[in-house]
PDB file of N, CA, C and O in Angstrom:
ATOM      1  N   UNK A   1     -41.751 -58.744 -17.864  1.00  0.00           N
ATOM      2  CA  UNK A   1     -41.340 -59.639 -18.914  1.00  0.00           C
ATOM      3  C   UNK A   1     -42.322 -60.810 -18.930  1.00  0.00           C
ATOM      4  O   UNK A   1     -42.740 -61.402 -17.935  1.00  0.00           O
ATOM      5  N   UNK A   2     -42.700 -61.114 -20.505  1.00  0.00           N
ATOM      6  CA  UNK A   2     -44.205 -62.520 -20.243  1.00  0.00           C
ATOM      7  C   UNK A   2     -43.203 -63.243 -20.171  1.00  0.00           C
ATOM      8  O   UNK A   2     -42.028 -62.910 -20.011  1.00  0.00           O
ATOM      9  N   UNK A   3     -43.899 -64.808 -20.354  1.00  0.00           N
ATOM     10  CA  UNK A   3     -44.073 -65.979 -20.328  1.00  0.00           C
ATOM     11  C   UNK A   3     -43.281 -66.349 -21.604  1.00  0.00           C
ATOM     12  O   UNK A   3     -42.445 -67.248 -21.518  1.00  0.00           O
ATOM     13  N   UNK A   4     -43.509 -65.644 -22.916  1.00  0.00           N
ATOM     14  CA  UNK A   4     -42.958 -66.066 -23.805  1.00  0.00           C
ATOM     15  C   UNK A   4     -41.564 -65.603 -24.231  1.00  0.00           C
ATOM     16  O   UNK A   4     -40.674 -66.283 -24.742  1.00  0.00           O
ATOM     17  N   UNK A   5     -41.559 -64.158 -23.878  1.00  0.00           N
ATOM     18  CA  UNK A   5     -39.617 -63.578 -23.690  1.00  0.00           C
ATOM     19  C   UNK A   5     -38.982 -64.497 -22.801  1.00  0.00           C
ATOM     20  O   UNK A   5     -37.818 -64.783 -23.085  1.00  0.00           O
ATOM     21  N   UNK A   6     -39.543 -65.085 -21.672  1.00  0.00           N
ATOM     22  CA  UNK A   6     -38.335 -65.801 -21.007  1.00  0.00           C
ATOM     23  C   UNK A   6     -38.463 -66.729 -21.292  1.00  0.00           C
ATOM     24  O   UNK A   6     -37.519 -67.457 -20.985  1.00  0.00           O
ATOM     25  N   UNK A   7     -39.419 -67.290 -21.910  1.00  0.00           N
ATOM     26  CA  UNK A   7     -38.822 -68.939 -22.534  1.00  0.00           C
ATOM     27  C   UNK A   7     -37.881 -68.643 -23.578  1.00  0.00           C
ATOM     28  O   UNK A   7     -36.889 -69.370 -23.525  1.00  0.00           O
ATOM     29  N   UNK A   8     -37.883 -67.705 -24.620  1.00  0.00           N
ATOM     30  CA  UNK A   8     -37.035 -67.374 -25.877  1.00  0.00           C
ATOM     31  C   UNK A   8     -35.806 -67.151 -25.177  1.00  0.00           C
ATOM     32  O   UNK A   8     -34.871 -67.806 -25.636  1.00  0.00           O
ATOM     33  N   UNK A   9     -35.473 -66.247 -23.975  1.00  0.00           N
ATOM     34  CA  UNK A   9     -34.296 -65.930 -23.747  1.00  0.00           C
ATOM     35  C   UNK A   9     -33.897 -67.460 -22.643  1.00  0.00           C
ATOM     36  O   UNK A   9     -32.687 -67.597 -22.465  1.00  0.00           O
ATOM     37  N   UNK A  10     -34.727 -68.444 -22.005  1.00  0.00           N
ATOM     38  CA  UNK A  10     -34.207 -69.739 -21.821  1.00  0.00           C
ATOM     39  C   UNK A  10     -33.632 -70.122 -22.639  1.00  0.00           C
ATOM     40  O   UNK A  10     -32.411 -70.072 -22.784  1.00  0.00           O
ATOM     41  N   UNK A  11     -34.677 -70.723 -23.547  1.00  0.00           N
ATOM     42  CA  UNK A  11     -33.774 -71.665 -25.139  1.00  0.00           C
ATOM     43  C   UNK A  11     -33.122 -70.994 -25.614  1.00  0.00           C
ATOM     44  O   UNK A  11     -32.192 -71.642 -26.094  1.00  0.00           O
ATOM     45  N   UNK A  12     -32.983 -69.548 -25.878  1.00  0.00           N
ATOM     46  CA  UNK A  12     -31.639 -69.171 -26.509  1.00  0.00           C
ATOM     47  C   UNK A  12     -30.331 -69.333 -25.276  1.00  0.00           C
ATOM     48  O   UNK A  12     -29.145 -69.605 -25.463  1.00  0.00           O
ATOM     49  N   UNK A  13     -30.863 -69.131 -24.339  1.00  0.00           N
ATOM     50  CA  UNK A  13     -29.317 -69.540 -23.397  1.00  0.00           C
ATOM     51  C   UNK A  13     -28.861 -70.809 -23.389  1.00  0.00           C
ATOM     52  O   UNK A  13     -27.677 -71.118 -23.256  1.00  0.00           O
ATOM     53  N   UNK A  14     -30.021 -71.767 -23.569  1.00  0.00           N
ATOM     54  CA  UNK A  14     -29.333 -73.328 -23.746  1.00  0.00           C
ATOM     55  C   UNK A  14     -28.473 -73.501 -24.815  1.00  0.00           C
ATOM     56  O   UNK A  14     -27.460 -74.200 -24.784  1.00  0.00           O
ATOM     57  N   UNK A  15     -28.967 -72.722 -25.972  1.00  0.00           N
ATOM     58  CA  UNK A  15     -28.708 -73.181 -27.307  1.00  0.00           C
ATOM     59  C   UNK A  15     -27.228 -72.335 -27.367  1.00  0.00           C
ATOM     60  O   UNK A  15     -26.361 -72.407 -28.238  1.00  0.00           O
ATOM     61  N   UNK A  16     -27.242 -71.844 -26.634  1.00  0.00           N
ATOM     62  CA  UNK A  16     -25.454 -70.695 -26.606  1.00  0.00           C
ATOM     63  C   UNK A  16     -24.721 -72.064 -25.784  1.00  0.00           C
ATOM     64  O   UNK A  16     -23.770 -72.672 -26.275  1.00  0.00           O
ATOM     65  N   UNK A  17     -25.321 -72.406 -24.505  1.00  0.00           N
ATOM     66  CA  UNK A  17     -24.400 -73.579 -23.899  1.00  0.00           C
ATOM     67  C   UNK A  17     -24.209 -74.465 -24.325  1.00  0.00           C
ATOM     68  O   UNK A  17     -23.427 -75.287 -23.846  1.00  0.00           O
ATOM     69  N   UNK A  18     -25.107 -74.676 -25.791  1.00  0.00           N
ATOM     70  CA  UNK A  18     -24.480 -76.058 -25.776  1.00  0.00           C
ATOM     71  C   UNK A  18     -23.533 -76.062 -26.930  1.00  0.00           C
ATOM     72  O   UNK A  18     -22.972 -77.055 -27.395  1.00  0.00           O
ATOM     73  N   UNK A  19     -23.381 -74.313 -27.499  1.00  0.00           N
ATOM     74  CA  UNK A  19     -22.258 -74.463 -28.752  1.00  0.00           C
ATOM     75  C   UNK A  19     -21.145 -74.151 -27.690  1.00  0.00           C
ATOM     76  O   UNK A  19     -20.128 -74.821 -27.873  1.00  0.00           O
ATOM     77  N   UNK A  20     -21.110 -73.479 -26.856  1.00  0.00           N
ATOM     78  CA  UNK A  20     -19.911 -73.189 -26.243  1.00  0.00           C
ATOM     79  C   UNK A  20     -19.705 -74.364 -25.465  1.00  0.00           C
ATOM     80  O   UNK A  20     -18.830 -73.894 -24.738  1.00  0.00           O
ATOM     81  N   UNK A  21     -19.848 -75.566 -25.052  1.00  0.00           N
ATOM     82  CA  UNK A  21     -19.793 -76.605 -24.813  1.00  0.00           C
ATOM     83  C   UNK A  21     -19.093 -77.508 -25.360  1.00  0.00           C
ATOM     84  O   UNK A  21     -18.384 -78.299 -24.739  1.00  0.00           O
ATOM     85  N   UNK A  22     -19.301 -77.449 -27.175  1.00  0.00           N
ATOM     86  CA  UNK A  22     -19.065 -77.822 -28.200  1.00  0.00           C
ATOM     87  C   UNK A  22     -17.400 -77.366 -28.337  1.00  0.00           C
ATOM     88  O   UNK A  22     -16.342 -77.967 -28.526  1.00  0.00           O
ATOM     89  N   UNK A  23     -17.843 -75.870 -28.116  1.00  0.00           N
ATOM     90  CA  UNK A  23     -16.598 -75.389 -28.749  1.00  0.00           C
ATOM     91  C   UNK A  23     -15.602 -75.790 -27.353  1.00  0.00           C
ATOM     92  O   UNK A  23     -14.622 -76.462 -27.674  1.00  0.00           O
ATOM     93  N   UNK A  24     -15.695 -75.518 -26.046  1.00  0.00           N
ATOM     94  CA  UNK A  24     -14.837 -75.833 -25.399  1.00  0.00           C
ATOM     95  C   UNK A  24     -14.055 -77.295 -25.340  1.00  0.00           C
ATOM     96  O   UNK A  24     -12.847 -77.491 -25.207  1.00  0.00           O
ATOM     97  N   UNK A  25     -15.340 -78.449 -25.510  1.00  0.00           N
ATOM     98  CA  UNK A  25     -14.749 -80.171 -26.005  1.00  0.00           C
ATOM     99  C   UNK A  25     -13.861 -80.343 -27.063  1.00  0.00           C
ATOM    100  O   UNK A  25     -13.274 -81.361 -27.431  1.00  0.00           O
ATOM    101  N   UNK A  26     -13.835 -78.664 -27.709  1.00  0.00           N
ATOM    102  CA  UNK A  26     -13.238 -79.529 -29.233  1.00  0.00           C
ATOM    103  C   UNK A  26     -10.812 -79.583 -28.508  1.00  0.00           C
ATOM    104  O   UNK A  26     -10.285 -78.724 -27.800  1.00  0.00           O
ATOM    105  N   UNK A  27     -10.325 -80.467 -28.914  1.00  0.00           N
ATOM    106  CA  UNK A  27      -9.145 -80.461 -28.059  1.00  0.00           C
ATOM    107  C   UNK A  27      -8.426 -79.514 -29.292  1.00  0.00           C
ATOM    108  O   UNK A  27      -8.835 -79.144 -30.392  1.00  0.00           O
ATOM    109  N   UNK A  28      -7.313 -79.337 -28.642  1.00  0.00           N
ATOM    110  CA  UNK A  28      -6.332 -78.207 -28.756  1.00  0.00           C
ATOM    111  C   UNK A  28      -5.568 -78.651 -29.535  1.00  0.00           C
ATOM    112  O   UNK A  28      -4.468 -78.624 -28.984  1.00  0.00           O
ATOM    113  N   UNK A  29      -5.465 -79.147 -30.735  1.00  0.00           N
ATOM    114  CA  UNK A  29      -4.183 -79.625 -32.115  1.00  0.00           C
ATOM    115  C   UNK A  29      -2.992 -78.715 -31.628  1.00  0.00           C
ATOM    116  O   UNK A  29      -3.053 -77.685 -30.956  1.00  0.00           O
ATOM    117  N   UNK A  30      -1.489 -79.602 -32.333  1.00  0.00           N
ATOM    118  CA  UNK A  30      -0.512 -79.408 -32.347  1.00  0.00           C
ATOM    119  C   UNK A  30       0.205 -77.711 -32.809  1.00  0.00           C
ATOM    120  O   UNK A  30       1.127 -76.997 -32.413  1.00  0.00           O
ATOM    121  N   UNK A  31      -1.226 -77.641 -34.217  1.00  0.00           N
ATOM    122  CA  UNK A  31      -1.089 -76.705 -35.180  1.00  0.00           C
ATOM    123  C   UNK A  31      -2.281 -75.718 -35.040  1.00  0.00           C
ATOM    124  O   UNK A  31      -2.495 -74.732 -35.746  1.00  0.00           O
ATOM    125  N   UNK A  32      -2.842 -76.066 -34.240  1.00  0.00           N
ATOM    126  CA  UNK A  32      -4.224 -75.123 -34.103  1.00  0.00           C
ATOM    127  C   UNK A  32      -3.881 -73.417 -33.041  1.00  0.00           C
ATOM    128  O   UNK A  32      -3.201 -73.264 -32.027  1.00  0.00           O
ATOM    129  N   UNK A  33      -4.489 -72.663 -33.647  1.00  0.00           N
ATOM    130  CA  UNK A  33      -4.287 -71.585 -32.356  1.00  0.00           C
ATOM    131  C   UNK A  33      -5.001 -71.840 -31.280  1.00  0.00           C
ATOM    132  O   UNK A  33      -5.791 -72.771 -31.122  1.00  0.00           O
ATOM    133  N   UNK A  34      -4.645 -70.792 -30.353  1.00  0.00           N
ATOM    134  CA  UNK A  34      -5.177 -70.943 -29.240  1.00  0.00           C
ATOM    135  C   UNK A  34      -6.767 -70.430 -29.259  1.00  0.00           C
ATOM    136  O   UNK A  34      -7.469 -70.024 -30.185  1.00  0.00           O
ATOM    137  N   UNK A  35      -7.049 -70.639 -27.731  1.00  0.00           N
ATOM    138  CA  UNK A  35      -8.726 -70.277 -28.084  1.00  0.00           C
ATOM    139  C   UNK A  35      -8.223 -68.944 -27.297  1.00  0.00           C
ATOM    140  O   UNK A  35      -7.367 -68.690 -26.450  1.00  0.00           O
ATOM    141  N   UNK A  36      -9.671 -67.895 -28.370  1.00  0.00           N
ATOM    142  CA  UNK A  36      -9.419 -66.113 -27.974  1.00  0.00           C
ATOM    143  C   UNK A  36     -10.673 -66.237 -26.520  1.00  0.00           C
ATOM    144  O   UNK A  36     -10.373 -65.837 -25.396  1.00  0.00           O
ATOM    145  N   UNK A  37     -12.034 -66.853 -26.851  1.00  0.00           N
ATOM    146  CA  UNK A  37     -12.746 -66.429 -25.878  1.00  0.00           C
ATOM    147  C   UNK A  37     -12.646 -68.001 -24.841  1.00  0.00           C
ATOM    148  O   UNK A  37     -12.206 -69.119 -25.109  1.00  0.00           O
ATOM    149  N   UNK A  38     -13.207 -67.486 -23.740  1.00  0.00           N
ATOM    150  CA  UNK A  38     -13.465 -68.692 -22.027  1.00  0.00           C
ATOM    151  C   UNK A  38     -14.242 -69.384 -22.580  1.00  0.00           C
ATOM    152  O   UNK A  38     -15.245 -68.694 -22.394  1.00  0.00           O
ATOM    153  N   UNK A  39     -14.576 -70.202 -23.114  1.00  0.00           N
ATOM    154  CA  UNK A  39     -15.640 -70.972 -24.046  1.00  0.00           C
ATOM    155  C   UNK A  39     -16.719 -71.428 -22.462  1.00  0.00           C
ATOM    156  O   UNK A  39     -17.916 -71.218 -22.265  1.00  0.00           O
ATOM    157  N   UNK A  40     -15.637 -72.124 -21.538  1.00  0.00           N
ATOM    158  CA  UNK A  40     -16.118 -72.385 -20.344  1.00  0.00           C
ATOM    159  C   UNK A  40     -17.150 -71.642 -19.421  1.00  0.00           C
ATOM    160  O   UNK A  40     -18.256 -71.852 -18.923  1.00  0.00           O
ATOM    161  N   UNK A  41     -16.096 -70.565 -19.465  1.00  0.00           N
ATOM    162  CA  UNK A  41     -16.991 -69.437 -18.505  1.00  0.00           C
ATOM    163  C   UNK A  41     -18.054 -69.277 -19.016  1.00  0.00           C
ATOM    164  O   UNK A  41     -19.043 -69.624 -18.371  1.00  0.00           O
ATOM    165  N   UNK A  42     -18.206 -68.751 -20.225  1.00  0.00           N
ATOM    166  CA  UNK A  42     -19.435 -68.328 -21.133  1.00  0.00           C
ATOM    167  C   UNK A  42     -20.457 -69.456 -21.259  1.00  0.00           C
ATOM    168  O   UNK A  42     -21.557 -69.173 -21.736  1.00  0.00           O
ATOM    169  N   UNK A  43     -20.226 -70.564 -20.921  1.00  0.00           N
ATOM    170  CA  UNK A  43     -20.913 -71.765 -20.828  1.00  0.00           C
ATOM    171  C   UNK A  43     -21.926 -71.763 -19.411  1.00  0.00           C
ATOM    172  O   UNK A  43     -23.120 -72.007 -19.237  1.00  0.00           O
ATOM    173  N   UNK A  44     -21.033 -71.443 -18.697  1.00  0.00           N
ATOM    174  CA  UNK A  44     -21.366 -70.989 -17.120  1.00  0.00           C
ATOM    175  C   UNK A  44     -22.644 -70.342 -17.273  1.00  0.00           C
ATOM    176  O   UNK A  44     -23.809 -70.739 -17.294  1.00  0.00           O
ATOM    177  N   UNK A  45     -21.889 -68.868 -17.405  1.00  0.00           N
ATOM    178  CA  UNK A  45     -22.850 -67.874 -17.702  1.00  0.00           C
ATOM    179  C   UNK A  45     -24.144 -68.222 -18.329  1.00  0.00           C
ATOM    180  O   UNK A  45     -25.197 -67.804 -17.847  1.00  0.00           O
ATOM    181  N   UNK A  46     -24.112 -68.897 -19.284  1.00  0.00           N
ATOM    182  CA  UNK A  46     -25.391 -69.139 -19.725  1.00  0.00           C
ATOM    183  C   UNK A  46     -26.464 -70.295 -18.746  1.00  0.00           C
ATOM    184  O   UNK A  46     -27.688 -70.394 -18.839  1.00  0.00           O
ATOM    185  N   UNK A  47     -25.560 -71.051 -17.851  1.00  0.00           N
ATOM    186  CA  UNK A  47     -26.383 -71.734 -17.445  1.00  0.00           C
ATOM    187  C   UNK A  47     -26.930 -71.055 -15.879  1.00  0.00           C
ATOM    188  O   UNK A  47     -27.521 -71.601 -14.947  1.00  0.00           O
ATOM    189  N   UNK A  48     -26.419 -69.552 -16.076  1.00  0.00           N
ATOM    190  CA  UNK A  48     -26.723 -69.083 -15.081  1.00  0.00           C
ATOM    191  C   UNK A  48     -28.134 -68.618 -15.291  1.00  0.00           C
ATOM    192  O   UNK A  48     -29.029 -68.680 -14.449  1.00  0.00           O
ATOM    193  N   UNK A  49     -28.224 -68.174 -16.436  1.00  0.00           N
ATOM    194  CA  UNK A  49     -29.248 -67.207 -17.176  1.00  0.00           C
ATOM    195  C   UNK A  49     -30.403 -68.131 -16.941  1.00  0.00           C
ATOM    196  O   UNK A  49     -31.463 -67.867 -16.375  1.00  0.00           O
ATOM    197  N   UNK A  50     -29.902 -69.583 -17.627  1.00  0.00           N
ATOM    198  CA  UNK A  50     -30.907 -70.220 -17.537  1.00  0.00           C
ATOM    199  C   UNK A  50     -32.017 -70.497 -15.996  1.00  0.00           C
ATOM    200  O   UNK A  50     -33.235 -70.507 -15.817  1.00  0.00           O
ATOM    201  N   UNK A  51     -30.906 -70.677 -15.190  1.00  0.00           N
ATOM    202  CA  UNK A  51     -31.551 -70.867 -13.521  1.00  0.00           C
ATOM    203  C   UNK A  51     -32.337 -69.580 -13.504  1.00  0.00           C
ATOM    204  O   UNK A  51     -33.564 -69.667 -13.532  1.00  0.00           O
ATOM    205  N   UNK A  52     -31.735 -68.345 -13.460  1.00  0.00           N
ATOM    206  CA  UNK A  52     -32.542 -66.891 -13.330  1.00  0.00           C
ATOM    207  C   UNK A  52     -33.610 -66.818 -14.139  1.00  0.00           C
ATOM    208  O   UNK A  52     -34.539 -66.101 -13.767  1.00  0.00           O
ATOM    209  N   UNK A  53     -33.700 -67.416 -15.200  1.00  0.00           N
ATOM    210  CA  UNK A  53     -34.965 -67.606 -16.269  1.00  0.00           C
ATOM    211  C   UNK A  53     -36.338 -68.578 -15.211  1.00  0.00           C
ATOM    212  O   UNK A  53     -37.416 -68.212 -14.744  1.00  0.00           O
ATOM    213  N   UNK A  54     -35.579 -69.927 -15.189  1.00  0.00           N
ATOM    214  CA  UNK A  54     -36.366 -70.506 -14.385  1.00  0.00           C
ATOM    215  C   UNK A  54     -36.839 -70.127 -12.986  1.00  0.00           C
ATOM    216  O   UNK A  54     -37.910 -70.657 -12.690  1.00  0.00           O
ATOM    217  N   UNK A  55     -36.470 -69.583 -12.341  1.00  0.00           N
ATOM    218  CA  UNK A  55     -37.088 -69.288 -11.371  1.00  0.00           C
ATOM    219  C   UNK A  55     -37.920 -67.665 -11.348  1.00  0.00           C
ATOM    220  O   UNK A  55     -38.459 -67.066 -10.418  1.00  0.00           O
ATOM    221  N   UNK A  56     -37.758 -67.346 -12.632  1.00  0.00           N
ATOM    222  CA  UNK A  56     -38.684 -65.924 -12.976  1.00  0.00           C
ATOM    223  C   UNK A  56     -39.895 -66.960 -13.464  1.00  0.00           C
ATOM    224  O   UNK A  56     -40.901 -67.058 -12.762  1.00  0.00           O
ATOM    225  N   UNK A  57     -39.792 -67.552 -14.410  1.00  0.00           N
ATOM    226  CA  UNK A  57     -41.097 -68.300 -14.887  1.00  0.00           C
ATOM    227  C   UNK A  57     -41.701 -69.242 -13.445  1.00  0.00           C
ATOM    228  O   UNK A  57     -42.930 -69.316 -13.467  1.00  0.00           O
ATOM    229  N   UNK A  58     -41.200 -69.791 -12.506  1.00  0.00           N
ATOM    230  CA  UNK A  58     -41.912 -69.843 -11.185  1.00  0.00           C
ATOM    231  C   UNK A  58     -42.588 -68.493 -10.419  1.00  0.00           C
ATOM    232  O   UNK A  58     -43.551 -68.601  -9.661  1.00  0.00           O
ATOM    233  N   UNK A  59     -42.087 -67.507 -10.661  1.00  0.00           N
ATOM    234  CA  UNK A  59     -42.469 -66.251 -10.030  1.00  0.00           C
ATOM    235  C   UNK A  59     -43.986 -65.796 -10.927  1.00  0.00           C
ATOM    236  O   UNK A  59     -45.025 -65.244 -10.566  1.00  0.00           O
ATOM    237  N   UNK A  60     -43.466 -66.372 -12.330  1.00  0.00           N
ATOM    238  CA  UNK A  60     -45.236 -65.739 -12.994  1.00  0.00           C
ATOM    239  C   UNK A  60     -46.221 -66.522 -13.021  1.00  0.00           C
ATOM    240  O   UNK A  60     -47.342 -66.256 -13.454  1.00  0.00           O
ATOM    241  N   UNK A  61     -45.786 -67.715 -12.474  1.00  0.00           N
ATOM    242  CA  UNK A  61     -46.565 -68.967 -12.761  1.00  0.00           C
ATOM    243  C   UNK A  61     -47.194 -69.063 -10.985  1.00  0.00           C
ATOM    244  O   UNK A  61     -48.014 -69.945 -10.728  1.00  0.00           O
ATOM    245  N   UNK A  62     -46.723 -68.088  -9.856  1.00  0.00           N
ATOM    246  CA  UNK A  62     -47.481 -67.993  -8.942  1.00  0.00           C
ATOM    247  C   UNK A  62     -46.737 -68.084  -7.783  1.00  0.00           C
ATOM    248  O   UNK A  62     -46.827 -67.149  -6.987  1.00  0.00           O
ATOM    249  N   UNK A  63     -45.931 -69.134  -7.495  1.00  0.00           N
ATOM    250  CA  UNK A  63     -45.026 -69.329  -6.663  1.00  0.00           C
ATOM    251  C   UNK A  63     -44.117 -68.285  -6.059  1.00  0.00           C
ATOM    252  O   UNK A  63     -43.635 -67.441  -6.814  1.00  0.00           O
ATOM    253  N   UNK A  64     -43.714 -68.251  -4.212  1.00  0.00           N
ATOM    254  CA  UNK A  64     -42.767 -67.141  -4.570  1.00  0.00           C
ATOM    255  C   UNK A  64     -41.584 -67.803  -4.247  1.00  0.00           C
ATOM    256  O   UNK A  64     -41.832 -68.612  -3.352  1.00  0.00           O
ATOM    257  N   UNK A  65     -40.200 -67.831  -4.629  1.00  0.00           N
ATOM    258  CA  UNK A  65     -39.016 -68.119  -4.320  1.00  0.00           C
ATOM    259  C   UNK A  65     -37.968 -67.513  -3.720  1.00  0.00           C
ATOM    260  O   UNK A  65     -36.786 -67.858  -3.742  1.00  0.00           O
ATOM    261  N   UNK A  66     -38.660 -66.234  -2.975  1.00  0.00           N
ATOM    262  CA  UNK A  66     -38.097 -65.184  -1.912  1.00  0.00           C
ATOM    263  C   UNK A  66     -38.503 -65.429  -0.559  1.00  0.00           C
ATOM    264  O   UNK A  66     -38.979 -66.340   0.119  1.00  0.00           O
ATOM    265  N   UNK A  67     -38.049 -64.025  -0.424  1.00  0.00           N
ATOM    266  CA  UNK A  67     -38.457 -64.151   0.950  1.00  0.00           C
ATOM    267  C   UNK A  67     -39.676 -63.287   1.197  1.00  0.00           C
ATOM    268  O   UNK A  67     -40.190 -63.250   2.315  1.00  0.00           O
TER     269      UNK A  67
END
């Protein structure tokens, strides 16, 4: 995978955390339904992607972060 798929799939994982972010801040009205998806978790998740992104772009950029 280059340099430029994992920056696209970085910023697209930020750009997912920060609507599901959005969507999880928004509060819960009297009259509103409930929420269907973990807005949270999925927030998670993405900022997981993001760490695994970053430390692949250290891996092509030379560095190793293993063992």
């Amino acid at each position: 995978m280059g340099i430029v798929l994992t920056l696209a799939i970085a910023i697209g994982a930020g750009v997912l955390a920060k609507l599901f972010s959005l969507r999880a801040k928004r509060s819960a009205g009297v009259m509103r339904e409930p929420t269907i998806l973990p807005y949270r978790f999925l927030m998670i998740c993405c900022l997981g992607v993001i760490v695994i992104m970053l430390v692949h772009l250290l891996n092509l950029a030379g560095f190793h972060t293993g063992s």
